[in-house]
BALOBA-1460 file (C-alpha; in Angstrom, 3 decimals):
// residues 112
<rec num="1" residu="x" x="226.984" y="-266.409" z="38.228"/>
<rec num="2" residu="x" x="227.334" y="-269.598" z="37.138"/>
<rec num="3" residu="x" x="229.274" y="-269.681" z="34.100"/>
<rec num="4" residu="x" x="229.294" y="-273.295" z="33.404"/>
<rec num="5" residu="x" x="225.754" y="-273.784" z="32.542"/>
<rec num="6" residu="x" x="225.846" y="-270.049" z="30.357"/>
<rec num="7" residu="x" x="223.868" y="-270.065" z="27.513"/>
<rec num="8" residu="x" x="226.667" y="-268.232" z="25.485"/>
<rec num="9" residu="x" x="227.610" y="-269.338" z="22.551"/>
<rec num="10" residu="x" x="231.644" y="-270.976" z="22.838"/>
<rec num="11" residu="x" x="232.759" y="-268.752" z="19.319"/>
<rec num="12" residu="x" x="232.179" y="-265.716" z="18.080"/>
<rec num="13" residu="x" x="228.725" y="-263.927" z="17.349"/>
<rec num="14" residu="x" x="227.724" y="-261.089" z="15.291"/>
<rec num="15" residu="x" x="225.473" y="-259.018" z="16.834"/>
<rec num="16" residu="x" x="223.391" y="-255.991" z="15.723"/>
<rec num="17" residu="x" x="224.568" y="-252.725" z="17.313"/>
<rec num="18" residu="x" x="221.149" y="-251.227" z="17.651"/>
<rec num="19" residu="x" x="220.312" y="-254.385" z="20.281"/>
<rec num="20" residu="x" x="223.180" y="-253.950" z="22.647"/>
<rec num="21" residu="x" x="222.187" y="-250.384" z="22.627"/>
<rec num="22" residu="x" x="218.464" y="-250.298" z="23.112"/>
<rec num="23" residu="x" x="219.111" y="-250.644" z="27.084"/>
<rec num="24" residu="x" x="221.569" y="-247.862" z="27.444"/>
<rec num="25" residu="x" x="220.870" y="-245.675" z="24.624"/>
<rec num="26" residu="x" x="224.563" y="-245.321" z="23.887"/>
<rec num="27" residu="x" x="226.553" y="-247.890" z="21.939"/>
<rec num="28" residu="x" x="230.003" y="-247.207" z="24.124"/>
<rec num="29" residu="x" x="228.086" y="-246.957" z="27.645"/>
<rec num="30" residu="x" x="226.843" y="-250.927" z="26.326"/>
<rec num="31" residu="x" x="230.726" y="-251.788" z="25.482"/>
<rec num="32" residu="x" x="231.614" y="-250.227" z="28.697"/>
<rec num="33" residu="x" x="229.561" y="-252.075" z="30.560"/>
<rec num="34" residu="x" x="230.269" y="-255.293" z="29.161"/>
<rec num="35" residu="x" x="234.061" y="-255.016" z="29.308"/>
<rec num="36" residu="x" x="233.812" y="-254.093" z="32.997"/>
<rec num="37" residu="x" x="231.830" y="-257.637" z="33.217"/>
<rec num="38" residu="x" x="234.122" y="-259.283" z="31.178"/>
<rec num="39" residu="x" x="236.833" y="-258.418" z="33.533"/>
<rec num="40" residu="x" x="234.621" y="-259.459" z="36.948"/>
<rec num="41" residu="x" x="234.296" y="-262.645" z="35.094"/>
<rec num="42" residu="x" x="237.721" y="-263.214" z="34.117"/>
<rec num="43" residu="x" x="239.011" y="-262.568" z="37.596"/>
<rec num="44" residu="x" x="236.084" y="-265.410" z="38.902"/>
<rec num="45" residu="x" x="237.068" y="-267.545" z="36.290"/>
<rec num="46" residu="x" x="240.732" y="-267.321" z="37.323"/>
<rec num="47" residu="x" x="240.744" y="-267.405" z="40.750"/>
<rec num="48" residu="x" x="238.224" y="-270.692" z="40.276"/>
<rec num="49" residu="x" x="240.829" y="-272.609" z="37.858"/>
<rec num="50" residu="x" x="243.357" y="-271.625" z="40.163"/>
<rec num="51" residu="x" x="241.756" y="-273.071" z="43.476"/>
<rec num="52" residu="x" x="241.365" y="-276.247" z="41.739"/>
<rec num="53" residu="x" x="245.114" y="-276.100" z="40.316"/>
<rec num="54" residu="x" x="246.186" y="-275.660" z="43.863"/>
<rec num="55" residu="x" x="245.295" y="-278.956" z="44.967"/>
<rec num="56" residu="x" x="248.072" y="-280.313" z="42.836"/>
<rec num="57" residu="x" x="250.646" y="-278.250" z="43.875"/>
<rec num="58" residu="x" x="253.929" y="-280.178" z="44.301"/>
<rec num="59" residu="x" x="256.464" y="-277.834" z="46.304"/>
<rec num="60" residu="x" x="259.273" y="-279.491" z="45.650"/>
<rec num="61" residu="x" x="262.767" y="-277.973" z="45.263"/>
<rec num="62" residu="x" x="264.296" y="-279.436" z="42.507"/>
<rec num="63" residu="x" x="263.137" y="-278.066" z="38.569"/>
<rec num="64" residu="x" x="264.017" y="-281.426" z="37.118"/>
<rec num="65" residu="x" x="261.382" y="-283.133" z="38.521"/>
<rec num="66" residu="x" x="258.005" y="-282.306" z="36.364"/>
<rec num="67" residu="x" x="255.170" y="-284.244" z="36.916"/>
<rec num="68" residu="x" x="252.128" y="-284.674" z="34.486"/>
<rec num="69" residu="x" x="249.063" y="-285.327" z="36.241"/>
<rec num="70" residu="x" x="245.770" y="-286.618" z="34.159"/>
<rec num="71" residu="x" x="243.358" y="-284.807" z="36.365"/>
<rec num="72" residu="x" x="245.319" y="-281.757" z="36.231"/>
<rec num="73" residu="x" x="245.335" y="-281.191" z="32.366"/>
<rec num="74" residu="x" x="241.642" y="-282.565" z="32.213"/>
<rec num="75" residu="x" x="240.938" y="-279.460" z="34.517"/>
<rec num="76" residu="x" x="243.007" y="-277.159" z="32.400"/>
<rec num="77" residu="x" x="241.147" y="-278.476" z="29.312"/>
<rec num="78" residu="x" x="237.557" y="-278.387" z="30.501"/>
<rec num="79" residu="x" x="238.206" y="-274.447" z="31.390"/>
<rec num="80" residu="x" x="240.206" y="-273.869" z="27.927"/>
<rec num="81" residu="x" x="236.613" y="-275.029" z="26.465"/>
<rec num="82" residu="x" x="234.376" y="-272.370" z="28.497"/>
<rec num="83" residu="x" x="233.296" y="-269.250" z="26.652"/>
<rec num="84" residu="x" x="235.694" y="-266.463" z="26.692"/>
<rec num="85" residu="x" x="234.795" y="-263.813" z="29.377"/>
<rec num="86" residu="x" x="233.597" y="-261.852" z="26.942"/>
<rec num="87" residu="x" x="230.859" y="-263.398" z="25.612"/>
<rec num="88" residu="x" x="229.711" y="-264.321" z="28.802"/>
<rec num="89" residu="x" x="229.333" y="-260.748" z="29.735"/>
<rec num="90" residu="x" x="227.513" y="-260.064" z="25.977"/>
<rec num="91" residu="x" x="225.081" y="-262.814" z="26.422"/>
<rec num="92" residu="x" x="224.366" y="-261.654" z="29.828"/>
<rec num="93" residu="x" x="223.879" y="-258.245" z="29.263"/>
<rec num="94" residu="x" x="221.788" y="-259.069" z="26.195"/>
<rec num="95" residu="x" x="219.874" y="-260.907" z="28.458"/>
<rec num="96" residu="x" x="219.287" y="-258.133" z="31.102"/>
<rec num="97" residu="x" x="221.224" y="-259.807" z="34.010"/>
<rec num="98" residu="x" x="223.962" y="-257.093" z="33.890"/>
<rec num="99" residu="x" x="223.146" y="-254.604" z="37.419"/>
<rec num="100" residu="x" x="224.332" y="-251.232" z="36.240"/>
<rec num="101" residu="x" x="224.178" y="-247.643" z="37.051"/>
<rec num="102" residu="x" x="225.258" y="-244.230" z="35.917"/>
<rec num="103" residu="x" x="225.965" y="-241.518" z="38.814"/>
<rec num="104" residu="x" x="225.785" y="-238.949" z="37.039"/>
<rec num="105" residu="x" x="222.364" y="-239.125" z="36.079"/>
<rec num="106" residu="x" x="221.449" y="-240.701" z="39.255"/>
<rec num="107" residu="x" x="222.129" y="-237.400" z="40.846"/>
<rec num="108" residu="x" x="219.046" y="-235.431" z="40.851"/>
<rec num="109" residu="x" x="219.735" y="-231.474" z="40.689"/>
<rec num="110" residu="x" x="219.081" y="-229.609" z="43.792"/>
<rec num="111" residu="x" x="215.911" y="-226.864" z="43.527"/>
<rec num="112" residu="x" x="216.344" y="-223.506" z="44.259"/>
């Protein structure tokens, strides 16, 4: 996913209940399903910003010695300004691009 060209919006939205759970039938299977995204995309998200925060990595031993780098916080800024994880996951799953499944009714009952 790429969720730096995300349609979702960068504050909060109010949505209607009855549209998150049209899909699922089940207002707290949609919630369930879009915290469990949330988290998948806060973990990408994370690991990404990281990465990038790696490359400036000084490892040296002394604590007095800080230094501020200008690409650095210009990285730190540009991912403070993404949508939060979880309305990533609501616009996607509002748009249908959340896979999904339920086991239990995936099951089919054996015949007798």
């Amino acid at each position: 996913m790429d969720y730096k060209k995300s349609k979702a919006p960068v504050n909060t939205v109010t949505h209607n209940l009855m549209d998150l759970c049209d899909e699922t039938g089940n207002i707290y299977e949609s919630v369930a399903i879009i915290a469990k995204r949330a988290n998948q995309i806060s973990v990408q998200i994370k690991e990404d910003l990281s990465k990038k925060l790696a490359e400036f990595a000084s490892y040296n031993d002394s604590l007095e010695e800080v230094f501020e780098n200008r690409e650095q916080i210009e990285i730190s800024r540009y991912y403070e300004k993404l949508p939060k994880p979880t309305l990533l996951a609501t616009q996607e799953f509002i748009e249908g691009k959340v896979y999904y499944r339920d086991p239990t009714r995936d099951a089919q009952p054996a015949e007798a």
